[in-house]
Each structure stands twice: as C-alpha cells, then as structure tokens.
LOGUDREN-76518 format. One record per residue (C-alpha): x, y, z; residue in three letters; residue number from 0. Coordinates in nm, 4 decimals. Layout:
N
+----------+----------+----------+------+------+
!       xx !       yy !       zz ! resn ! resi !
+----------+----------+----------+------+------+
!        X !        Y !        Z !  Ala !  NUM !
...
+----------+----------+----------+------+------+
END
This chain:
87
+----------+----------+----------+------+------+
!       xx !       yy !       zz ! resn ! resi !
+----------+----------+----------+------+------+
!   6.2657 !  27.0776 !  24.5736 !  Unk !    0 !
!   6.5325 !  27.1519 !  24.8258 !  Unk !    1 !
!   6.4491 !  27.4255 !  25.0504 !  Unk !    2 !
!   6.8076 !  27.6380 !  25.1829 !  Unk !    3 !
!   6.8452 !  27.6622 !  25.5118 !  Unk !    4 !
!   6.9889 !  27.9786 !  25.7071 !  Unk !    5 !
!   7.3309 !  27.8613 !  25.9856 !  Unk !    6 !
!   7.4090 !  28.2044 !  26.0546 !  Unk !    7 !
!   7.2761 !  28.1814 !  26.4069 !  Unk !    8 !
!   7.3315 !  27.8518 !  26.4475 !  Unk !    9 !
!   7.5296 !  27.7014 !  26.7724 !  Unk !   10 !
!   7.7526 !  27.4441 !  26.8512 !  Unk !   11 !
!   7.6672 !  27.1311 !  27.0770 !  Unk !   12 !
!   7.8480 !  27.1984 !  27.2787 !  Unk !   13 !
!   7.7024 !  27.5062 !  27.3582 !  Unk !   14 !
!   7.3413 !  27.3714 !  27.4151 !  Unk !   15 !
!   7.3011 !  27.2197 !  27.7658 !  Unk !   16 !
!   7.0935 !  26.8818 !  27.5897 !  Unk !   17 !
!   7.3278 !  26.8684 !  27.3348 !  Unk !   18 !
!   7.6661 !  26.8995 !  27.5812 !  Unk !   19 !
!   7.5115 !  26.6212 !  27.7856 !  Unk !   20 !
!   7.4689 !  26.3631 !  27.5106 !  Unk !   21 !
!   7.8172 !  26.4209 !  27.3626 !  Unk !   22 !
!   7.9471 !  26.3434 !  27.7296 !  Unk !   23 !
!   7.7211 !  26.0481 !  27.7696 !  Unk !   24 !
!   7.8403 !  25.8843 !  27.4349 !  Unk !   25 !
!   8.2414 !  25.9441 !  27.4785 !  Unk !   26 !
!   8.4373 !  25.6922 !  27.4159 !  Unk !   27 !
!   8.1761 !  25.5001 !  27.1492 !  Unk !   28 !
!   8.1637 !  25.5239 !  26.7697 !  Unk !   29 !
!   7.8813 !  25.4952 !  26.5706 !  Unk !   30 !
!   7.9261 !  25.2392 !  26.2985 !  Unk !   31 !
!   7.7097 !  25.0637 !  26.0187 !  Unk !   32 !
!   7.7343 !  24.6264 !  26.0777 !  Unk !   33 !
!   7.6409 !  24.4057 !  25.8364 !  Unk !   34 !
!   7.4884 !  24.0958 !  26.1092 !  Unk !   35 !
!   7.3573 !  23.7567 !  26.0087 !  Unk !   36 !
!   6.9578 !  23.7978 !  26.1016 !  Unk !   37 !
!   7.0068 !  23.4880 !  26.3133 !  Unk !   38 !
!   7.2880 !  23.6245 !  26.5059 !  Unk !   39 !
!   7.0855 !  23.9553 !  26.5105 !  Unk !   40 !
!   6.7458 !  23.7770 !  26.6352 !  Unk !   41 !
!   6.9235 !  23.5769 !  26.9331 !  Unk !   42 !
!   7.0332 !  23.8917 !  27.0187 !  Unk !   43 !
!   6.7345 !  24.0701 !  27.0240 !  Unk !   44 !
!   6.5202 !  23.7846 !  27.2060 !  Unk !   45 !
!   6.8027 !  23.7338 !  27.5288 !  Unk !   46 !
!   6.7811 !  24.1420 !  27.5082 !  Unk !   47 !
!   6.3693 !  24.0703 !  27.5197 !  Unk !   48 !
!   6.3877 !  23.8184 !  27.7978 !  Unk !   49 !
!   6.5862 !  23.9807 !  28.0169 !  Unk !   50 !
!   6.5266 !  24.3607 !  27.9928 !  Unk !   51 !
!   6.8035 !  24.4826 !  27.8330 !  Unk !   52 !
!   6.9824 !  24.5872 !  27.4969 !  Unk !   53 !
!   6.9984 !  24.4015 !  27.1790 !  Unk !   54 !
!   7.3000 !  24.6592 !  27.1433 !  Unk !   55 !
!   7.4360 !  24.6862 !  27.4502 !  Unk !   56 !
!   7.4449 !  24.2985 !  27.4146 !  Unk !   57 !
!   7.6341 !  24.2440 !  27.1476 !  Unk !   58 !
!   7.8527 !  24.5431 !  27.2413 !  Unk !   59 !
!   7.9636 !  24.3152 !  27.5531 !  Unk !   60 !
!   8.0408 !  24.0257 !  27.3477 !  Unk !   61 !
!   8.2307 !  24.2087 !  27.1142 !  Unk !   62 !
!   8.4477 !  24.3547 !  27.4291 !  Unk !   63 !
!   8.4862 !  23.9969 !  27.5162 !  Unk !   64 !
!   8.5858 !  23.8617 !  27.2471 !  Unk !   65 !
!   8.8211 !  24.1548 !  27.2145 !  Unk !   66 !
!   8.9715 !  24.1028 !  27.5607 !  Unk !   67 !
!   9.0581 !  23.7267 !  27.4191 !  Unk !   68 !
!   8.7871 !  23.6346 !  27.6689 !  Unk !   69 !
!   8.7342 !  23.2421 !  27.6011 !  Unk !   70 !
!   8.3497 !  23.1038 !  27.6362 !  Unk !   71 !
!   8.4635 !  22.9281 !  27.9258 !  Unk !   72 !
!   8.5450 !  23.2296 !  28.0738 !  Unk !   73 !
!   8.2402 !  23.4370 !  27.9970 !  Unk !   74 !
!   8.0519 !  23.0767 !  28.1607 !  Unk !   75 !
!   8.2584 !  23.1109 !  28.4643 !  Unk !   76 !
!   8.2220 !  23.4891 !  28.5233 !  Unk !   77 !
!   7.8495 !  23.4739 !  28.4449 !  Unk !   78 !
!   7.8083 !  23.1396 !  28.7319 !  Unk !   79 !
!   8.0134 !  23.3310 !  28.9304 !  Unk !   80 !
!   7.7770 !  23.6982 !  28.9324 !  Unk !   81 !
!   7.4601 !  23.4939 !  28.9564 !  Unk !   82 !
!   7.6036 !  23.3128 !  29.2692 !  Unk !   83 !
!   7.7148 !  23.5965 !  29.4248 !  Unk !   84 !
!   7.3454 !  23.7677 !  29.3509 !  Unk !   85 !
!   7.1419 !  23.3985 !  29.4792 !  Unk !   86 !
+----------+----------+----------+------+------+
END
C-alpha cells in the first residue's frame, strides 16, 4: 500500500540549520556504490579496528594515494617519517 505524502510545506536543506551543516561538512565527496573483494574489505576494517579509525576513511586515503601516483615506498617513508616525528 503506498501511502502519498504532502511537500507543499516542505523546505530545502539548505534552509534547515542540521541540514545546511551536513551539506557543508560533506563538500567536496561523492557518495558512490563499490563493489570490494571481502578480503580487501576485512583488512580494512580490522587496521580501522586496531587503531581507532575508519574502515572508510581508510580506504578513502589509499585511494588518494594511489591517485596522487603515490608509490608504496612512498606511503612507507611518509608513514616512518610521521611516527618519528610523533616518538
């Protein structure tokens, strides 16, 4: 049964305070649908486990790495480099 819904009164995002402040927060991202092999997917989600963090904010960083033509050499280096600097 589908039940009709009344929009007459309705506002836009960016008129609702919450709403406004999400849409800012998420500029610049897209919001896709990825097909990931459940390994790749799992690793992900334990190192995201283990340290704290994002499964998706994760892979989001390797994907702007790999992107950037970033090498794993490099991502090796930058990483000894950060937890150096933090020791």
């Amino acid at each position: 049964m589908r039940k009709e819904y009344d929009f007459t009164n309705a506002k836009r995002a960016k008129d609702v305070p919450v709403l406004a402040k999400l849409q800012a927060e998420m500029a610049g991202k897209t919001r896709i649908t990825m097909r990931v092999d459940n390994v790749v997917l799992n690793a992900f989600k334990q190192r995201a486990e283990a340290s704290g963090g994002s499964y998706q904010t994760m892979m989001n960083e390797a994907l702007s790495q790999y992107a950037q033509g970033l090498s794993l050499a490099d991502v090796v280096r930058k990483t000894i480099r950060e937890e150096l600097h933090t020791a």
